[in-house]
C-alpha positions in Angstrom: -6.7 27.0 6.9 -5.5 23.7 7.2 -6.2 21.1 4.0 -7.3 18.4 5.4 -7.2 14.3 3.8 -8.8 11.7 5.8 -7.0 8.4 5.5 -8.8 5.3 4.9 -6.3 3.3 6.7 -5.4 2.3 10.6 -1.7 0.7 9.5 0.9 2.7 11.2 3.6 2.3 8.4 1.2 3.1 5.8 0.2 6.5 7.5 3.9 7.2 8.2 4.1 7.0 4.6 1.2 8.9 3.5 1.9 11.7 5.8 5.8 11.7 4.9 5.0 12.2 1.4 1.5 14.6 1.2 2.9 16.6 4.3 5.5 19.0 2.5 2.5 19.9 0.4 0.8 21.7 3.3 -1.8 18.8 3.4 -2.6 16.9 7.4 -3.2 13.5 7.0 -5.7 11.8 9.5 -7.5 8.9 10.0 -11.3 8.1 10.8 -9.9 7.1 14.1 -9.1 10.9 14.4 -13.0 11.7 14.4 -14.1 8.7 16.7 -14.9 6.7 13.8 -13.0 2.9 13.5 -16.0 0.7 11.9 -14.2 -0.6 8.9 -15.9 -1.9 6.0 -15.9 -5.4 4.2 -12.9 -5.5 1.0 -14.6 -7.6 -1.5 -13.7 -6.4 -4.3 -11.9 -8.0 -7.0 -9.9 -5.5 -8.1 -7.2 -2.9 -6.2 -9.5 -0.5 -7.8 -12.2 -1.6 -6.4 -11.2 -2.7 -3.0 -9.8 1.0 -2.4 -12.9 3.0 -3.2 -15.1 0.8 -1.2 -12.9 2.0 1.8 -13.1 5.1 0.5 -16.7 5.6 -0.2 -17.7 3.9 3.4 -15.5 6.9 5.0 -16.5 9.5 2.5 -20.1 8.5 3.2 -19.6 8.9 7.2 -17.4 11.6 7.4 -18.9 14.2 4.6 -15.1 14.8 4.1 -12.2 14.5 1.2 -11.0 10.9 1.7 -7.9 9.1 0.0 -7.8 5.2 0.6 -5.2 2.7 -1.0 -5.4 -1.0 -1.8 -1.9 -2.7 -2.1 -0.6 -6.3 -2.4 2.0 -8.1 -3.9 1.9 -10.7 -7.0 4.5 -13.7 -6.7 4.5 -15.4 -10.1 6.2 -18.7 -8.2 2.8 -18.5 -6.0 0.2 -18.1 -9.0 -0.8 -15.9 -11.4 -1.9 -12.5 -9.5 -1.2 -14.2 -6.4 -1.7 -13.2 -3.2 -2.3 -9.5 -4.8 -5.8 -8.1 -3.9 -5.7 -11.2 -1.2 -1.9 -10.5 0.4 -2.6 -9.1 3.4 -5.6 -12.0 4.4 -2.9 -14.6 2.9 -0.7 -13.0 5.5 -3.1 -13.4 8.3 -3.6 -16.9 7.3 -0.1 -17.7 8.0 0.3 -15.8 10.8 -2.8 -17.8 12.5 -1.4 -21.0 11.9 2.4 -20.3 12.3 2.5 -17.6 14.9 2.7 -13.8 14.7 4.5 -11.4 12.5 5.5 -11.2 9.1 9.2 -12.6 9.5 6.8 -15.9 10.0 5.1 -15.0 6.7 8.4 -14.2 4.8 9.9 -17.1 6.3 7.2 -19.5 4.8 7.2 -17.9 1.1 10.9 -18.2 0.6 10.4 -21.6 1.8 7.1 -22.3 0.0 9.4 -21.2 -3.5 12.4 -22.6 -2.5 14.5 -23.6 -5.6 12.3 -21.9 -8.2 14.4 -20.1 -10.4 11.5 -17.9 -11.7 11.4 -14.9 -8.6 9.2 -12.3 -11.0 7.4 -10.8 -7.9 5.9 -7.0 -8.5 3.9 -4.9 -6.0 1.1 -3.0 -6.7 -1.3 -0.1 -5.7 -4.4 1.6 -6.3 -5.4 4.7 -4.9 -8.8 6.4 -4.7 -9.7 9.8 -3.5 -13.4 11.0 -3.2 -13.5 14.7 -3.1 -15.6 16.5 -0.4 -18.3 16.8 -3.4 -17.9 13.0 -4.3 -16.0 13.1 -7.2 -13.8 10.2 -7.6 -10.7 9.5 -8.9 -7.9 7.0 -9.3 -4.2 6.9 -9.2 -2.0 3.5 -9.6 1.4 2.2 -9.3 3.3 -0.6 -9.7 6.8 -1.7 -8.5 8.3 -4.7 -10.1 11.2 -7.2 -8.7 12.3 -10.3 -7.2 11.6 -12.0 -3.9 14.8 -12.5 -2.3 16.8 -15.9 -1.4 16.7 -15.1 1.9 14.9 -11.9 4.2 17.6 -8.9 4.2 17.1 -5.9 6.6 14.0 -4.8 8.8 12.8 -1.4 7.1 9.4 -0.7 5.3 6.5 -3.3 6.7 4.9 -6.5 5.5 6.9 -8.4 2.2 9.6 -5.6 1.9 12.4 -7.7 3.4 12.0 -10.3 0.6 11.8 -7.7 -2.2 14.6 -6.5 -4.3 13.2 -4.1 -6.8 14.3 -4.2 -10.5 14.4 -0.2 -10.6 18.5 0.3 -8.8 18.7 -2.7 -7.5 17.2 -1.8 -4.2 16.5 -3.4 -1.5 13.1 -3.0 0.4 14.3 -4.2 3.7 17.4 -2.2 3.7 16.5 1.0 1.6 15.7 4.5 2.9 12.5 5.5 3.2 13.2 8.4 1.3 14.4 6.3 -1.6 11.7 3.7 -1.6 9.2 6.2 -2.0 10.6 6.9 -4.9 10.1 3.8 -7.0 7.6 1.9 -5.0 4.4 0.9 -5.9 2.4 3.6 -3.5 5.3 6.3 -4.1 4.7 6.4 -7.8 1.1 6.3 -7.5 1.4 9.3 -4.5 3.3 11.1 -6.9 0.4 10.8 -9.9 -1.9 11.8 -6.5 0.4 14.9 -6.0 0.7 16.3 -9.2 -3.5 16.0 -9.6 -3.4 18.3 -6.4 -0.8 20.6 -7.9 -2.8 21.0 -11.0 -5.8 21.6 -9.2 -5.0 24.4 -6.9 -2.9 26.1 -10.0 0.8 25.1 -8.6 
């Protein structure tokens, strides 16, 4: 019987990633869109916390399913204290609207906006929630932290990775293997708190 984990997400590089990791564990990742379902819901919350189980609970509530959402974002100390985080990816649609499309426009503009600022502190982070089939709810977090780059190196992972250098080896998010980023980033450490509740549970 297959175990089954809706995704609260329609980003293609973020389900890559979800199913990349959670696959080898006999679990198939798919999305509301999967059942027919792509209303989204409105991310107010204030928190990462937050913002993920109201994607979580809108899909839980539709679906009558297990569902695992995420909220992400990165925090650029040279931008403002917590800034974009909970807000990154609307700050990146922002840009995008007024500069033109993609995020080498939105990288482009950061490392310009920071330009000569010696302080690069940047540090991604994510929350994950997963509402079992029953509604039990639970939380799993992560954080990555770095530096934004001097300039955007290589065209792997999605959104801010090619201006990230993490602090854990050094690495590179824009160059890295996916394989190795999911290994110290900010949704591969909290996955990996994910994946060892689901071990436990089933006895593993």
């Amino acid at each position: 019987m297959e175990k089954i984990i809706v995704l609260a997400s329609h980003n293609k590089g973020k389900i890559k990633e979800f199913q990349k990791i959670l696959e080898p564990f006999g679990y198939v990742v798919k999305t509301s869109a999967d059942f027919g379902h792509t209303e989204e819901p409105v991310e107010d919350g204030k928190t990462y916390q937050e913002n993920a189980y109201i994607k979580a609970k809108y899909y839980h509530d539709a679906l009558k399913m297990p569902v695992i959402s995420d909220d992400s974002g990165i925090e650029i100390e040279a931008l403002g204290e917590h800034y974009p985080g909970v807000h990154s990816a609307r700050f990146a649609d922002k840009i995008q609207e007024e500069l033109g499309k993609g995020y080498e426009v939105v990288n482009a503009y950061i490392l310009e906006k920071i330009k000569g600022n010696p302080n690069r502190k940047a540090a991604y982070h994510c929350a994950i929630c997963l509402i079992e089939k029953d509604g039990e709810v639970h939380y799993f977090d992560g954080v990555c932290e770095g530096q934004i780059t001097d300039k955007i190196t290589g065209t792997h992972g999605f959104g801010y990775d090619p201006i990230f250098k993490a602090d854990e080896g050094g690495l590179y998010f824009g160059i890295v293997s996916e394989d190795e980023k999911n290994k110290i980033s900010h949704r591969g450490k909290a996955l990996q708190k994910f994946v060892k509740y689901l071990k436990e549970k089933e006895g593993n």
